[in-house]
C-alpha positions as CSV (number, residue, x, y, z in Angstrom):
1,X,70.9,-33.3,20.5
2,X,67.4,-31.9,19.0
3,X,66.8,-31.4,15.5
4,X,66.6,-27.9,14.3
5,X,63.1,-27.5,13.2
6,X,63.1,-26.0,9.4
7,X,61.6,-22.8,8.4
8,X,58.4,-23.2,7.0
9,X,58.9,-22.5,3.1
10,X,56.3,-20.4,1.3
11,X,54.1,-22.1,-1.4
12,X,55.6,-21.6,-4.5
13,X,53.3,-20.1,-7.2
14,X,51.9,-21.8,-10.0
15,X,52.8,-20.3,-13.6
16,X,51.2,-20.7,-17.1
17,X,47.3,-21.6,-17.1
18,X,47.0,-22.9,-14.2
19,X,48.8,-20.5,-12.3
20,X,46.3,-17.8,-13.7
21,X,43.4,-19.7,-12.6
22,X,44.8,-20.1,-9.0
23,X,45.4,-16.2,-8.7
24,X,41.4,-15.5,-10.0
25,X,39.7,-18.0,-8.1
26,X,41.0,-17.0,-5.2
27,X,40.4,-13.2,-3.9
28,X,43.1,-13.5,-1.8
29,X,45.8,-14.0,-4.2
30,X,44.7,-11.8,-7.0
31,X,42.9,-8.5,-5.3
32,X,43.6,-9.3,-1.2
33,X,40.5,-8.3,-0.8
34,X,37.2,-10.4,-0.1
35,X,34.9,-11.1,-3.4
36,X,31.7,-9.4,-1.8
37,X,33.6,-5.8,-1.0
38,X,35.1,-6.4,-4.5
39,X,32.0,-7.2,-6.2
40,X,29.9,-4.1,-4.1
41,X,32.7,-1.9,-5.7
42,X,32.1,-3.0,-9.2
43,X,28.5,-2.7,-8.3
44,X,29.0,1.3,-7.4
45,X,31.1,1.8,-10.2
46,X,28.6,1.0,-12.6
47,X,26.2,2.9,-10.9
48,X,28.2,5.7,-10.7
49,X,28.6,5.7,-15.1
50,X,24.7,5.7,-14.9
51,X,24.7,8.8,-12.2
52,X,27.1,10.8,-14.6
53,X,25.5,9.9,-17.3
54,X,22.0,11.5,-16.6
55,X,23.7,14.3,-14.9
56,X,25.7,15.1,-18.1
57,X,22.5,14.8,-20.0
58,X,20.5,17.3,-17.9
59,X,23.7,20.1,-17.7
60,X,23.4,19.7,-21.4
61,X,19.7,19.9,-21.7
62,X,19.5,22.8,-19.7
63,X,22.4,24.3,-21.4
64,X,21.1,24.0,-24.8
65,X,17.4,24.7,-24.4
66,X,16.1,27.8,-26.0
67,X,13.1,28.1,-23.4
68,X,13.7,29.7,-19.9
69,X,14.5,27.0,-17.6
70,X,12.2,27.4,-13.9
71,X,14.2,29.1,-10.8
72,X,14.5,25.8,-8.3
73,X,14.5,28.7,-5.5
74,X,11.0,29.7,-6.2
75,X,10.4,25.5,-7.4
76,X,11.4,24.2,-4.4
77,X,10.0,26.9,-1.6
78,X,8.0,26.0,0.8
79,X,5.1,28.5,2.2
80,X,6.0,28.6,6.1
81,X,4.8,31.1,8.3
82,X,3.5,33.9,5.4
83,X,6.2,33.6,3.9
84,X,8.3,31.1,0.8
85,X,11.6,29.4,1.9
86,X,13.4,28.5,-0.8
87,X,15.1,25.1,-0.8
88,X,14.2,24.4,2.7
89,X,12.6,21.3,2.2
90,X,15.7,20.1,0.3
91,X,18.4,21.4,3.2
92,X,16.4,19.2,5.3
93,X,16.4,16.3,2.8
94,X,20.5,16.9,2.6
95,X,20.9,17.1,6.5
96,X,19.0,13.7,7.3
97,X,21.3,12.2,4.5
98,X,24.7,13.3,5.5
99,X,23.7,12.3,9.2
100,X,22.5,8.9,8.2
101,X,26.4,8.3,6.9
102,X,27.3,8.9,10.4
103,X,25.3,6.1,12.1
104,X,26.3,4.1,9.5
105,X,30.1,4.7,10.1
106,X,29.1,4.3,13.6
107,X,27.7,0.9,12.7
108,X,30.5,-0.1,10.7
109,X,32.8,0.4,13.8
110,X,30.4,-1.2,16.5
111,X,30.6,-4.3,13.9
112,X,34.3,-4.4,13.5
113,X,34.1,-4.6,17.5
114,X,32.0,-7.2,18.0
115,X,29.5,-5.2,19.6
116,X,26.4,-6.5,17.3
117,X,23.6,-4.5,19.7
118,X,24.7,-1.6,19.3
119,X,25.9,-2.0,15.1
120,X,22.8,-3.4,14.4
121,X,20.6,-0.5,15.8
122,X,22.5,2.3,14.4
123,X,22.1,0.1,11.0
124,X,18.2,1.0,12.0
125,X,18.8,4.1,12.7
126,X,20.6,4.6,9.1
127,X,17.0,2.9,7.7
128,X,15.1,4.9,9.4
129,X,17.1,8.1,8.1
130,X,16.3,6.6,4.4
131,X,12.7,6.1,5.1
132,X,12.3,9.8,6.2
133,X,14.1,10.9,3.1
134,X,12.1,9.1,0.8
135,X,9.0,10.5,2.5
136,X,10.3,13.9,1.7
137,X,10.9,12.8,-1.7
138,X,7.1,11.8,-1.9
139,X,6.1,15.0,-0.4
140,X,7.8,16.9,-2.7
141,X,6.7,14.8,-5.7
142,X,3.1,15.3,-4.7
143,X,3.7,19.0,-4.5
144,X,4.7,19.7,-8.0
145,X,2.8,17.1,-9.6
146,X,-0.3,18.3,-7.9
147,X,-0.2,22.0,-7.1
148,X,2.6,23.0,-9.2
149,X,1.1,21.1,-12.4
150,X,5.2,19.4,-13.2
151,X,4.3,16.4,-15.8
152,X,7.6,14.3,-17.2
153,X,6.3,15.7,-20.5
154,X,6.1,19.3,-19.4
155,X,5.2,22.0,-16.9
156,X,3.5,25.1,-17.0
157,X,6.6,27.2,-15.4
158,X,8.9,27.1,-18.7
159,X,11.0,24.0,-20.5
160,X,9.7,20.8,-20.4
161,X,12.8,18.9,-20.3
162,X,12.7,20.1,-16.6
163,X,9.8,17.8,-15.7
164,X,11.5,14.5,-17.4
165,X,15.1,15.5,-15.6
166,X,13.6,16.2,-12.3
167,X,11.4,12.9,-12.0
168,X,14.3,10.4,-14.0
169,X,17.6,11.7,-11.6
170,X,15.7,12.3,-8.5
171,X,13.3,8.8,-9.0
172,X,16.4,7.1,-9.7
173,X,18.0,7.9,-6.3
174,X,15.2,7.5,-4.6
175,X,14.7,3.7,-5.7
176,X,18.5,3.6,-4.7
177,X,17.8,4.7,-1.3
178,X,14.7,2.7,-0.6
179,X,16.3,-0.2,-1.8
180,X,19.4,0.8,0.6
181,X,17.0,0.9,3.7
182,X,15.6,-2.9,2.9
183,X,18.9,-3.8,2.6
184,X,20.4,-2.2,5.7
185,X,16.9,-3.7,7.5
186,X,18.2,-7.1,6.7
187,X,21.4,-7.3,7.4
188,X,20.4,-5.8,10.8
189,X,18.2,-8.3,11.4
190,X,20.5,-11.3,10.9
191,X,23.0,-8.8,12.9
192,X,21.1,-8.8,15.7
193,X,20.0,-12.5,15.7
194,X,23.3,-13.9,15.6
195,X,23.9,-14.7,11.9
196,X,26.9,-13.3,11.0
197,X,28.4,-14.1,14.9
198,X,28.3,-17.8,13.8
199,X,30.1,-17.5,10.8
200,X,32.8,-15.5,12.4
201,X,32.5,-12.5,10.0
202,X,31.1,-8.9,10.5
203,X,32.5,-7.6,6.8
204,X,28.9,-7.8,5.0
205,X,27.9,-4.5,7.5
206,X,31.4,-2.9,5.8
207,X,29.9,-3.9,2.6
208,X,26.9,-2.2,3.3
209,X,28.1,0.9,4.5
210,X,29.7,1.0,0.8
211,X,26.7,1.0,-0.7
212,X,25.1,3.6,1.9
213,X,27.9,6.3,1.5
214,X,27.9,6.2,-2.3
215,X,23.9,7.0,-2.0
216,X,24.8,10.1,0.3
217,X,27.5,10.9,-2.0
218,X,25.6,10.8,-5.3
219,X,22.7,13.1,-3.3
220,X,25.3,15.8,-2.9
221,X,26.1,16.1,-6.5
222,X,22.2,16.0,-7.5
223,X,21.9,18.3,-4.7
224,X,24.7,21.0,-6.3
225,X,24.0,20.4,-10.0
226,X,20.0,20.3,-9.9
227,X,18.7,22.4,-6.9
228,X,21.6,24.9,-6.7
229,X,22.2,25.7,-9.9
C-alpha cells in the first residue's frame, strides 16, 4: 500500500524583528506588488504634492492680485485665416496628449501579450506624441516671449505674476514630458531588441505607462485651471 503524500504546509511567518524585516525586504510579502511599480507610485505621488502646490499658488496669486489679470482667450489666439482663434493651439496641444495615453495603453496591452513589435512601436508612437507637444510648447513660448513681450518678471498685458506662473507650471510639465519621451524611447529600444524577453518580464512598460498617464493627467488640470479660467 502507497504512502499518502502529505499536504504541503505553508511557511510559517516569522514574528518580532526579524519577522518585520522579512515582510519589507520582500515586496511580495509586505505590498504584493513589485518594488519598481511601487517605487514609480511614490515617485508620482510626490510629484503630484509639487503639481498642487504651484497650482494652489497661482489660484491664489491670481485671486489676490489687485492688477487685471490678461484674458488667456485673447493670450493664447492664434491669427488663422484673418481672423484670432482663441485657445486653438492649446486644444491641439490637449488632443495629441490624451491620444498619446491611448498608444500607450495600447502598448501596455501588446507587452502583457508578448507581442514586443507591436508594444514597442506604439511606445514610439507615444514619444513621438510627446516630442510634438513639446514643439508646441516651444512654439508658443517663442510667441509670447517674442511678439507678445511675456518676461517671468512681467508683461506688458496686465499682472506680472502671470509671466512667472505661466513659464514655472507650464516649464515644469514640459521637462516632465520630455523626460517621459527619453524614457519611453528607451525602454522601447531594449523592447524591441529583446531585453526584457530574456528576463522573462514585460512589467517595466506597465511602469512606464504610469508615469505617461500621470503627465496627461496633470495637463488636464493645467489645462482647466490656467488656460480656461
Amino acid at each position: 500500500m502507497s504512502a499518502v503524500p502529505e499536504a504541503p504546509t505553508s511557511p510559517v511567518p516569522l514574528i518580532g524583528l526579524r519577522g518585520l524585516v522579512a515582510d519589507w525586504s520582500s515586496d511580495q510579502r509586505a505590498f504584493h506588488v513589485a518594488w519598481g511599480k511601487l517605487m514609480m507610485w511614490i515617485f508620482l505621488l510626490s510629484d503630484t504634492f509639487i503639481f498642487g502646490s504651484f497650482l494652489t499658488g497661482y489660484m491664489t496669486v491670481r485671486a489676490s492680485t489687485t492688477v487685471p489679470w490678461p484674458n488667456p482667450s485673447e493670450v493664447f489666439s492664434l491669427h488663422v485665416g484673418g481672423a484670432d482663434l482663441p485657445l486653438l493651439l492649446i486644444a491641439i496641444m490637449t488632443f495629441v496628449l490624451i491620444s498619446s495615453s491611448g498608444t500607450m495603453a495600447m502598448a501596455v496591452n501588446f507587452a502583457y501579450q508578448r507581442n514586443r513589435r507591436k508594444a514597442a512601436l506604439l511606445m514610439f508612437a507615444t514619444a513621438a506624441f510627446g516630442v510634438a507637444f513639446v514643439s508646441m510648447q516651444a512654439f508658443e513660448w517663442t510667441k509670447l516671449i517674442v511678439q507678445e513681450g511675456v518676461r517671468p518678471w512681467g508683461n506688458p498685458m496686465g499682472a506680472a505674476q502671470f509671466g512667472s506662473s505661466f513659464f514655472m507650471i507650464t516649464g515644469f510639465h514640459g521637462l516632465h514630458v520630455s523626460a517621459g519621451v527619453i524614457y519611453l524611447s528607451v525602454v522601447a529600444t531594449r523592447l524591441l531588441r529583446g531585453f526584457y524577453e530574456q528576463r522573462g518580464n514585460y512589467q517595466i512598460v506597465e511602469i512606464a505607462g504610469l508615469y505617461w498617464h500621470f503627465v496627461d493627467l496633470v495637463w488636464v488640470f493645467i489645462f482647466a485651471v490656467f488656460y480656461l479660467w
